[in-house]
C-alpha positions as CSV (number, residue, x, y, z in Angstrom):
1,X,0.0,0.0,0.0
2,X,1.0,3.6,-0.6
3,X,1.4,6.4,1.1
4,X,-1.5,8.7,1.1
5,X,-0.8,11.7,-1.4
6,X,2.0,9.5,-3.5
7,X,1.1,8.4,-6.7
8,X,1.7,4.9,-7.6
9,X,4.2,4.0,-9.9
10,X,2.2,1.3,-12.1
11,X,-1.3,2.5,-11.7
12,X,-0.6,6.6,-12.2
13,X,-3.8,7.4,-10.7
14,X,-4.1,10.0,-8.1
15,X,-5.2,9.9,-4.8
16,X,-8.7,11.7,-3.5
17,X,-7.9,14.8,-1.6
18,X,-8.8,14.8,1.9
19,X,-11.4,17.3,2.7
20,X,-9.7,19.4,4.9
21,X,-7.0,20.1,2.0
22,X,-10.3,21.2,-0.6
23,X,-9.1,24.7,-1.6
24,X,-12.5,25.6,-2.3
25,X,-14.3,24.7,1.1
26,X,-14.8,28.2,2.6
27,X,-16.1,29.4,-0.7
28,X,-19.7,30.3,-1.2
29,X,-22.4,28.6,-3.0
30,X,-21.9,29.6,-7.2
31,X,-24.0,31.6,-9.4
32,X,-24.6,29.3,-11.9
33,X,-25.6,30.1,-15.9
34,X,-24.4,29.3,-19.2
35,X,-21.4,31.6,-20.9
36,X,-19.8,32.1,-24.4
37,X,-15.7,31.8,-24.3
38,X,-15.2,33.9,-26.6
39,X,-11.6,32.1,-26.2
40,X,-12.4,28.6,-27.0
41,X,-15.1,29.5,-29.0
42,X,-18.2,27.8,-27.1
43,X,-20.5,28.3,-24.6
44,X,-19.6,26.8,-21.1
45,X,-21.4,27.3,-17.8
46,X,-20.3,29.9,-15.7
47,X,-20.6,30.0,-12.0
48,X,-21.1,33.6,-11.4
49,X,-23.2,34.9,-14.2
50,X,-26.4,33.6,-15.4
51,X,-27.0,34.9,-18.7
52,X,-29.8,33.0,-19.6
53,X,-31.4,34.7,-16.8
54,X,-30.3,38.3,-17.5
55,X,-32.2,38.2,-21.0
56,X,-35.5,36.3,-19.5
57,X,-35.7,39.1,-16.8
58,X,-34.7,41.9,-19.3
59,X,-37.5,40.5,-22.3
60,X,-40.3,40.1,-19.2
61,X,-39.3,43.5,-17.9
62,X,-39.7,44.9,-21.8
63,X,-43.4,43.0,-22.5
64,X,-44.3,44.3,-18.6
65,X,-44.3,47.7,-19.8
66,X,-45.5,47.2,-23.3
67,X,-48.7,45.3,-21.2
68,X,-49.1,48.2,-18.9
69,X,-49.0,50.7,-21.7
70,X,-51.8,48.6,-23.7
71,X,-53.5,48.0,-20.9
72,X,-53.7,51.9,-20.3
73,X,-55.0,52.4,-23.5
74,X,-57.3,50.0,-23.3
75,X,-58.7,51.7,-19.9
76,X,-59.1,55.2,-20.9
77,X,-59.8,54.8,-24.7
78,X,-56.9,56.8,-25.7
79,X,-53.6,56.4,-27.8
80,X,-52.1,59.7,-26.5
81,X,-53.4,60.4,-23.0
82,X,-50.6,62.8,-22.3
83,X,-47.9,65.5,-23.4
84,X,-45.1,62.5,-22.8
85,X,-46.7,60.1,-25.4
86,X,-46.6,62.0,-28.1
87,X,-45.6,66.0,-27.6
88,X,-46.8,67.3,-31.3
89,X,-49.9,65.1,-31.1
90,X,-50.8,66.2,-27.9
91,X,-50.2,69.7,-28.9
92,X,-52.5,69.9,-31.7
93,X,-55.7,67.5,-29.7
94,X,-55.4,69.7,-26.9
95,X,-55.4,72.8,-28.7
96,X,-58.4,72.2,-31.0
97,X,-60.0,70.9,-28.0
98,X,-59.7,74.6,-26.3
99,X,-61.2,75.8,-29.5
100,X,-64.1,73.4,-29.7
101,X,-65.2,75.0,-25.9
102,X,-64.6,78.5,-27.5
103,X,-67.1,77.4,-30.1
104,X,-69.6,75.6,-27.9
105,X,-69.4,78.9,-26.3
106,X,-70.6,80.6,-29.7
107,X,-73.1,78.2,-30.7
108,X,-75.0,78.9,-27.2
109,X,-74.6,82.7,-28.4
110,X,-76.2,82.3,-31.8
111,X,-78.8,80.4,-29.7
112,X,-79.7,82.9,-27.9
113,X,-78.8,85.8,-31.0
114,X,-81.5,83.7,-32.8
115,X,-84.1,84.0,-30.2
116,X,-83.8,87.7,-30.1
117,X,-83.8,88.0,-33.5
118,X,-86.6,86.0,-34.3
119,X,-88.5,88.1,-31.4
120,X,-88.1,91.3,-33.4
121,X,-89.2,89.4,-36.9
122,X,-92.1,88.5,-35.0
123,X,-92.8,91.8,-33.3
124,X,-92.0,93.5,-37.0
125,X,-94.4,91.6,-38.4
126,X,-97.3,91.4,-36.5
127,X,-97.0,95.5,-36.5
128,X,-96.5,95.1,-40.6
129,X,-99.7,94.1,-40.5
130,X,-102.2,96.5,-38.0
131,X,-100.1,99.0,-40.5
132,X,-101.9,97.5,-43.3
133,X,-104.9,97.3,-41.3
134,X,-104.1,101.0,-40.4
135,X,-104.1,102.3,-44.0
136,X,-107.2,100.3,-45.1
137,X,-108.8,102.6,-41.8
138,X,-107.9,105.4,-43.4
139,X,-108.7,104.8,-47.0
140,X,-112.2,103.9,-45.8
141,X,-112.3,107.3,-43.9
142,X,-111.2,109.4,-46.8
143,X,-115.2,107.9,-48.4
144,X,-117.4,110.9,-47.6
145,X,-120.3,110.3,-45.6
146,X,-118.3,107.4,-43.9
147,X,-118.8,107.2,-39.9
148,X,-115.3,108.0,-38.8
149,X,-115.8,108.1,-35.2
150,X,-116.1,103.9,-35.3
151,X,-112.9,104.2,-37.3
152,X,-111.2,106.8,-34.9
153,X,-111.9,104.0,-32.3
154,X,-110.7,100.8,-34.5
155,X,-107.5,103.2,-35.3
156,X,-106.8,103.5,-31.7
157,X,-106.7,99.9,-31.0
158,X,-104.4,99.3,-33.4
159,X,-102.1,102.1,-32.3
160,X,-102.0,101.1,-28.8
161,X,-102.0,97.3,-30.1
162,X,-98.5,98.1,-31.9
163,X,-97.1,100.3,-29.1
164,X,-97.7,97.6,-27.1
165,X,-96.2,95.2,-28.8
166,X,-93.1,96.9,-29.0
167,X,-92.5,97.3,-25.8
168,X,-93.4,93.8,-25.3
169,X,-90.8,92.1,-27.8
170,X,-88.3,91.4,-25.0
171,X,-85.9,88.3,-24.4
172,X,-82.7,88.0,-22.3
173,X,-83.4,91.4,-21.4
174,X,-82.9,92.4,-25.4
175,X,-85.6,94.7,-26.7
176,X,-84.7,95.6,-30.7
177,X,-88.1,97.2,-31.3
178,X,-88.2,99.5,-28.2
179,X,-84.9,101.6,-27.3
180,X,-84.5,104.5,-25.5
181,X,-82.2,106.9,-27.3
182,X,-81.2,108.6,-24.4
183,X,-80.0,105.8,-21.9
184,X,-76.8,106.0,-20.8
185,X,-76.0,102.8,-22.1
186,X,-77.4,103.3,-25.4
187,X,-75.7,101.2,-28.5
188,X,-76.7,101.9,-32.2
189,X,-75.5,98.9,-33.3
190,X,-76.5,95.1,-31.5
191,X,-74.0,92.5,-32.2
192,X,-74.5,88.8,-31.9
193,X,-71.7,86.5,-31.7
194,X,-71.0,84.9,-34.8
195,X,-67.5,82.7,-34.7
196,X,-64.1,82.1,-33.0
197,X,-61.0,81.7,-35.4
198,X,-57.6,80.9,-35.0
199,X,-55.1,82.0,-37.2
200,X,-51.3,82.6,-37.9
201,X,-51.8,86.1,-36.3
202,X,-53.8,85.2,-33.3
203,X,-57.9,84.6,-32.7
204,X,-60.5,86.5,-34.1
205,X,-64.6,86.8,-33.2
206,X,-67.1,87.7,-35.9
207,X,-70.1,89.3,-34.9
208,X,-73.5,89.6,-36.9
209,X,-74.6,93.4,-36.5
210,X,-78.3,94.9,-36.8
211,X,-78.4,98.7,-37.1
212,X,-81.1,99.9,-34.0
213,X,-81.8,102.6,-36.2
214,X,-83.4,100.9,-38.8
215,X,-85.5,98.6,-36.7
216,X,-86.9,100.2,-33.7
217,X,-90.5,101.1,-33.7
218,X,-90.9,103.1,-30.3
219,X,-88.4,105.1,-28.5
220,X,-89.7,105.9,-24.7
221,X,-87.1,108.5,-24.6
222,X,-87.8,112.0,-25.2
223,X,-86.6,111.8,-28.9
224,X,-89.1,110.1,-30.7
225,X,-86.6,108.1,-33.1
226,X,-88.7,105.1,-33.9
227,X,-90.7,104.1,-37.1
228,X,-93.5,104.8,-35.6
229,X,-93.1,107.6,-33.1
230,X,-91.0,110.0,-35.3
231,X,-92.3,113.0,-36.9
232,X,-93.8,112.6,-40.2
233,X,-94.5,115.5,-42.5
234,X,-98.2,115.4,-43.1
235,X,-98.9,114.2,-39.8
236,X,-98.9,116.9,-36.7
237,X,-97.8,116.4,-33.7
238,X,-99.9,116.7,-30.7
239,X,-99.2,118.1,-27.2
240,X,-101.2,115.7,-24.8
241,X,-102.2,116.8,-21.3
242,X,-99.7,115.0,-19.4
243,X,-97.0,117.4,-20.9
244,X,-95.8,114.5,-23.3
245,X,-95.6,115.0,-27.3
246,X,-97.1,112.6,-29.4
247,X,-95.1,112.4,-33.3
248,X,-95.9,110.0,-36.6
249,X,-98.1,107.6,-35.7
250,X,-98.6,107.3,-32.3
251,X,-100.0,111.6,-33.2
252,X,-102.9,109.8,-34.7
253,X,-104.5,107.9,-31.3
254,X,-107.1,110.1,-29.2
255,X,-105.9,112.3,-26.9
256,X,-106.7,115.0,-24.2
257,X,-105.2,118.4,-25.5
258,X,-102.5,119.7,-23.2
259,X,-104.3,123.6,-22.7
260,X,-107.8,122.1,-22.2
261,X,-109.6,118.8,-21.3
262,X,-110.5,118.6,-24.7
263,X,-110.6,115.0,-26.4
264,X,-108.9,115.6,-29.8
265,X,-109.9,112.9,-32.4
266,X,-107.4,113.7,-35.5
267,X,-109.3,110.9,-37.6
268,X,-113.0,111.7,-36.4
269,X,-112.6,115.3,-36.3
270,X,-112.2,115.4,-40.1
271,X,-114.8,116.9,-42.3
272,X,-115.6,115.7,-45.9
273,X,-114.0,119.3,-47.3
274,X,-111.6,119.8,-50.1
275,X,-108.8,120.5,-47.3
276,X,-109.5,117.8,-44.5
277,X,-109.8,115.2,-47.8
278,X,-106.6,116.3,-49.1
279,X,-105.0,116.5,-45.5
280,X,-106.3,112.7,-45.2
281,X,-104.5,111.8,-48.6
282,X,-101.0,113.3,-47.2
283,X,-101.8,111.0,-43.9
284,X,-102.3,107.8,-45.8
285,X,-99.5,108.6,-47.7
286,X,-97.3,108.8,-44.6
287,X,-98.6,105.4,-43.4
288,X,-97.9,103.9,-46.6
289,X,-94.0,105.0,-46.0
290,X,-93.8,103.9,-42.5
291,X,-95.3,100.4,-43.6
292,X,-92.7,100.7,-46.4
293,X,-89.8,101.7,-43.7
294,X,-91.2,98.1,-41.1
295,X,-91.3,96.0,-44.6
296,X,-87.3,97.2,-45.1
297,X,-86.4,96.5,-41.0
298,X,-88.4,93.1,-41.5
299,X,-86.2,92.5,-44.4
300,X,-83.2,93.2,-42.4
301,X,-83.8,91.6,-39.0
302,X,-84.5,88.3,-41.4
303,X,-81.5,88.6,-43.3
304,X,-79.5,88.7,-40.0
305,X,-81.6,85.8,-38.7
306,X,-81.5,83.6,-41.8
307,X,-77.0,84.2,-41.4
308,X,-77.6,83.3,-37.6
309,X,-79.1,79.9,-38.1
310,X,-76.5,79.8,-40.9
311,X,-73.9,80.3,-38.6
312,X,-75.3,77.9,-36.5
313,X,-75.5,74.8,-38.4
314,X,-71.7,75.7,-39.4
315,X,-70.3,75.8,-35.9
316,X,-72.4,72.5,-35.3
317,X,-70.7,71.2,-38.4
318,X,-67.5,72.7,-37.6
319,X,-67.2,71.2,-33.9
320,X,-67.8,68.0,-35.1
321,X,-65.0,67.6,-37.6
322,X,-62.7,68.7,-34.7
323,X,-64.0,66.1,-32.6
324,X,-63.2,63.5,-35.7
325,X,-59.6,65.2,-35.8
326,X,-58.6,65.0,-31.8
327,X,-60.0,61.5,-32.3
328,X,-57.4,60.4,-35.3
329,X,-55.0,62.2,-33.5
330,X,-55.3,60.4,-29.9
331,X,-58.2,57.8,-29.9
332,X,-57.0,54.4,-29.5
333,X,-57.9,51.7,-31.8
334,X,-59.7,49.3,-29.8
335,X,-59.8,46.4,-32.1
336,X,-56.0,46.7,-32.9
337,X,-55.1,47.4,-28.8
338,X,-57.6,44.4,-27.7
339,X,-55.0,41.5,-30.1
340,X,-52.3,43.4,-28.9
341,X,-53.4,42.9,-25.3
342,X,-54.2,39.1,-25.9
343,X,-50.4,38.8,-27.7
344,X,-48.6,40.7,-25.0
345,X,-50.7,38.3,-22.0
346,X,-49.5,35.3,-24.0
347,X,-45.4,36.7,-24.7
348,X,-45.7,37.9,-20.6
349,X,-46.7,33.9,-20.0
350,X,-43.4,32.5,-22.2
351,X,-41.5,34.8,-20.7
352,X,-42.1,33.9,-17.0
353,X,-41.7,30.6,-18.1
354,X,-38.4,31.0,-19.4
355,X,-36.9,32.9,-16.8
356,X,-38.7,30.2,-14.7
357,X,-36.2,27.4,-16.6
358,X,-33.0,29.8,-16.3
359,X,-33.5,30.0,-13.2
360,X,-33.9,26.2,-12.9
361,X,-30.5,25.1,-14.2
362,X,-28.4,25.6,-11.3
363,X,-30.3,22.8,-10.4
364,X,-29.7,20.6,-13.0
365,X,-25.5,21.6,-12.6
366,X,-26.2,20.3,-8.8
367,X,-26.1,17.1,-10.2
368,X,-22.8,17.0,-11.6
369,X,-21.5,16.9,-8.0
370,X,-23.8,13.9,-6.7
């Protein structure tokens, strides 16, 4: 028998170690994975690096966030939620979505620009007609013979019936057809909100304008500057006796003179002479150009209401090709996101798997040493 540690000189083999001489026994347990020597030219298994393991982990951590970022899109709808995704994008969607509120804002405008206006066409028209009603009266009165007391009265209805009406064409606070002259806060010209543009150069807002002028029948003012309260050449003015003046028109209602208590009936009071006959010609010829003067502010109140409800279809129009645009921009494709999700499920599954079986073959290197 040999020594222990010799090697014998016919079999060559050599002897087993002894524990306690194992350089490696104080060493701690090895990190075990598969290596390419890029010296020997093959892959060998390395005890402190598993590399196998390094790309599992780095391919799980890569579908992980490609999951989470379908997943978000899935949840909210959206391919660009935020400035981060996709800055341009964002840019634009958010932008025409601030100009879609300025819009809504303008459509609600021409809503209500509409309402007015159509309240004036109304109030325009219904007057329109007691003026026709207004010169048939006085074509009837100019018959001699014919009992113009009964038409003084039917005259007066309709005078009062129009005043009224006036005053009574009112929305939003908006009167077109009854506007004191003299109030501090008197405009000439009533705008309605019309558009909101964006350009190169900044915004813009269009307005739709109605001249005052040119549509108001009574002005309770002390100016008298309505169609039908203005002075009229053939027609005379009265001095009632509350102090006021009656002009145009209104001079042709019953009244109690100013100086007496007199009840002054400028119809009924005419006579069948040459003169009253003629005066009663020049009045109906007045009337005619007032009716003419309502005809031309009914024209142009519709005009400006025909371009509001114009206007209005447009913004409606316009507001919903900007929502079509954000939505190219940053909608998500649902049917395109919901495979994506089910392929990114399926690659997350393989991938934990395969770390799984990296992770595994320190085990099966265990074995080597059994």
């Amino acid at each position: 028998m040999g020594q222990v540690g010799r090697i014998h000189p016919k079999t060559r083999e050599t002897p087993v170690p002894r524990a306690d001489q194992r350089h490696d026994a104080a060493l701690p347990p090895p990190i075990i994975g598969m290596v390419f020597n890029s010296t020997h030219g093959k892959t060998m298994t390395s005890l402190l690096t598993n590399t196998a393991a390094m790309v599992a982990l780095q391919t799980l951590s890569q579908i992980n966030h490609s999951l989470n970022e379908t997943n978000n899109r899935v949840s909210t709808g959206l391919r660009i939620s935020q400035a981060s995704d996709s800055a341009a994008y964002w840019a634009i969607a958010t932008t025409t979505q601030s100009d879609n509120g300025a819009l809504s804002a303008v459509k609600d405008a021409l809503s209500i620009g509409k309402s007015t206006l159509d309240v004036a066409y109304n109030g325009l028209d219904a007057t329109r007609d007691s003026l026709q009603k207004l010169k048939e009266l006085l074509l009837a009165a100019r018959q001699p013979g014919v009992d113009r007391v009964n038409i003084q009265a039917e005259i007066d209805g309709l005078i009062t019936d129009m005043e009224n009406k006036a005053s009574a064409s009112v929305i939003n606070g908006q009167n077109f057809l009854s506007v004191d002259t003299d109030a501090p806060d008197f405009s000439a010209t009533k705008s309605i909100v019309a558009s909101f543009e964006r350009s190169s150069t900044g915004i813009a807002v269009s307005t739709i304008d109605l001249d005052i002028w040119s549509v108001m029948l009574i002005d309770p003012g002390s100016s008298d500057n309505g169609l039908l309260d203005k002075g009229r050449p053939n027609i005379t003015a009265v001095h009632t006796h509350g102090g006021a003046f009656r002009h145009g028109i209104l001079a042709l209602r019953t009244y109690e003179a100013f100086s007496t208590t007199e009840i002054m009936r400028p119809i009924a009071d005419l006579t069948d002479s040459v003169t009253d006959l003629a005066d009663l010609e020049a009045i109906i010829g007045d009337v005619d150009a007032v009716l003419s003067e309502v005809i031309a502010a009914q024209n142009q109140v519709g005009v400006n209401l025909a371009r509001a409800e114009s206007q209005h279809g447009f913004i409606s129009a316009l507001m919903d090709a900007n929502e079509r645009a954000i939505g190219a921009l940053v909608d998500a494709n649902m049917e395109e996101e919901s495979t994506r999700l089910r392929a990114l499920q399926t690659q997350q599954q393989l991938s934990v798997e395969s770390l799984s079986v990296a992770n595994a073959s320190a085990q099966n290197i265990l074995a080597l040493f059994r």
